[in-house]
N, C-alpha and C positions, 0 to 999 in steps of 0.2 A: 872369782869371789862372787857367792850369791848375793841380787842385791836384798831388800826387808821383807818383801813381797813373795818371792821366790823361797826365802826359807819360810814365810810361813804358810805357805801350798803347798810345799813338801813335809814340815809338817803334820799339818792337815790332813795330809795324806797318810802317813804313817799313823798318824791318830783315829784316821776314819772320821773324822769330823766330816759332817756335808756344810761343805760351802754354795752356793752358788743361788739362784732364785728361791725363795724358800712356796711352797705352793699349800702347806698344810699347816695348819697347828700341830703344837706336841702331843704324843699319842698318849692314852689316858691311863695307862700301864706303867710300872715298872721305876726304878731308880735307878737315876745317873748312874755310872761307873766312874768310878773315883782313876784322876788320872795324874800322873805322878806329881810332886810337890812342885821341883821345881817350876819353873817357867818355860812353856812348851819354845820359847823362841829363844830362849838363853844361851848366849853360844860366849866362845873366850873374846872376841874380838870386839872391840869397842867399836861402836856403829853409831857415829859423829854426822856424818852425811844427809840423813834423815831427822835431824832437829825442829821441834817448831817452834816458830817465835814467838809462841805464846798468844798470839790474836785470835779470835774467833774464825775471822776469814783463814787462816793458815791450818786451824783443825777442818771447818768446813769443807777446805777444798781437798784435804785428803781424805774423809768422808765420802767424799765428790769421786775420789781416784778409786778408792776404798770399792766404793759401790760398780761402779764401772769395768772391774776387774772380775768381780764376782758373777756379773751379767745382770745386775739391777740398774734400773733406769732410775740416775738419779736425780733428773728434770721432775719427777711423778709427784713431788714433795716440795714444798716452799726450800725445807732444807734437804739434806739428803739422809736417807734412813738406810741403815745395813743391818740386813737383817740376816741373821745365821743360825743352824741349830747345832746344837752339840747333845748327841743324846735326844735326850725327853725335853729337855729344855731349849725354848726358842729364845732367841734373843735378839731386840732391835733398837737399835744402837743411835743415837743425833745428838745434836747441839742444843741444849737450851739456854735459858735464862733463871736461875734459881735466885733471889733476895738482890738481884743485878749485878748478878758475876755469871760470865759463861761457864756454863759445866758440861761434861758429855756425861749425856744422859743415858743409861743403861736398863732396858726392859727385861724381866729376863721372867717368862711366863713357864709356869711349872706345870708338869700334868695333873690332870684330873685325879682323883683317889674317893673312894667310897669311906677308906676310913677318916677321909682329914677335910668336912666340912666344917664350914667356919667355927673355931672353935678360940674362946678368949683365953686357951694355956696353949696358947700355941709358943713357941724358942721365941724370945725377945731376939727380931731380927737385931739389934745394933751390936750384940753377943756374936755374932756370924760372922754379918754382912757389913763392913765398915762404909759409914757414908751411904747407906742401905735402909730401904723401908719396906715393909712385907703388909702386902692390902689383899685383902679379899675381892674378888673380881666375882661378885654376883650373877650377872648376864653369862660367864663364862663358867663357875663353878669351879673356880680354881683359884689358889693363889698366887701373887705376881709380885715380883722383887724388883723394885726401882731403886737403882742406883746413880745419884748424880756422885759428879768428879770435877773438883773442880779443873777447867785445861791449863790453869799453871801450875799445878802437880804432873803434869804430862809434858815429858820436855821432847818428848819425841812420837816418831810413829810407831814404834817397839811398844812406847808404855804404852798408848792409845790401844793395842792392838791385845797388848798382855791385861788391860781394864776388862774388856768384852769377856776374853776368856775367863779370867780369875773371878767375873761376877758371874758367870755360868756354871763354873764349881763353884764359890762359897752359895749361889742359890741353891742347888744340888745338895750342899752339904745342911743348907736351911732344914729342905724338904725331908732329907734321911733323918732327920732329928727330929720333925713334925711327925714323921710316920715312926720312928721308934716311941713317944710320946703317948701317941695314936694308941699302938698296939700296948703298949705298958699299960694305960688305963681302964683296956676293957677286961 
């Protein structure tokens, strides 16, 4: 029996997701590829063994495992950051503190596009991206989907790990809607 980790690098792997150091931003081309509905970690067996109990330190420290699997140093950060790309979309992943409830905090920076500078008819991200906010990144020229969660909606490592993914399609799914938008207007 594979243990949470193991199916989701295998996975990954059939997906072609890159896992690992991430060295670049998302390239300034092209849209996601939509990747199937269900949940890439979804299997029949109920996976009880990887629970978190809900505390900050118990998401942190699989953050902490999280990152150290991947080859990220997660001493580099007060807290520890995993950063992944799937596609065109980069995404980097911690712990925060939103209104004083822990949440995992989910980055998920979109590429570059000539047709889709800042513009006020852009898809009402909270339509998308549930728990989701879509900001314009000035200095970058790009837009960026922050997704916080709160961690007691996460009762395990599976959902933590199906959070990152699912805001990297619904941001994908943002951006295809920004650039079908985009191109209907001109």
């Amino acid at each position: 029996m594979m243990n949470i980790f193991e199916k989701f690098f295998q996975t990954a792997i059939t997906n072609k997701i890159k896992i690992g150091p991430v060295s670049r931003r998302p390239t300034d081309a092209g849209i996601v590829p939509a990747r199937p509905e269900a949940s890439i970690l979804q299997t029949d067996e109920p996976d009880n063994t990887n629970a978190l109990d809900g505390s900050a330190a118990d998401v942190k420290r699989f953050l902490r495992e999280l990152a150290e699997l991947i080859g990220q140093d997660p001493q580099s950060h007060i807290a520890p950051v995993v950063e992944l790309q799937f596609g065109d979309v980069f995404t980097a992943t911690s712990l925060s503190v939103a209104e004083g409830a822990a949440c995992l905090s989910i980055t998920a920076l979109l590429p570059r596009d000539e047709q889709l500078d800042y513009s006020p008819h852009s898809p009402a991200t909270s339509a998308i991206v549930p728990n989701g906010e879509c900001l314009w990144h000035a200095d970058e020229g790009r837009y960026v989907v922050v997704r916080k969660m709160p961690i007691a909606e996460l009762p395990d490592e599976r959902s933590v790990m199906d959070t990152i993914l699912d805001t990297a399609d619904l941001a994908a799914a943002w951006f295809a809607e920004a650039r079908r938008r985009a191109v209907k207007s001109d």
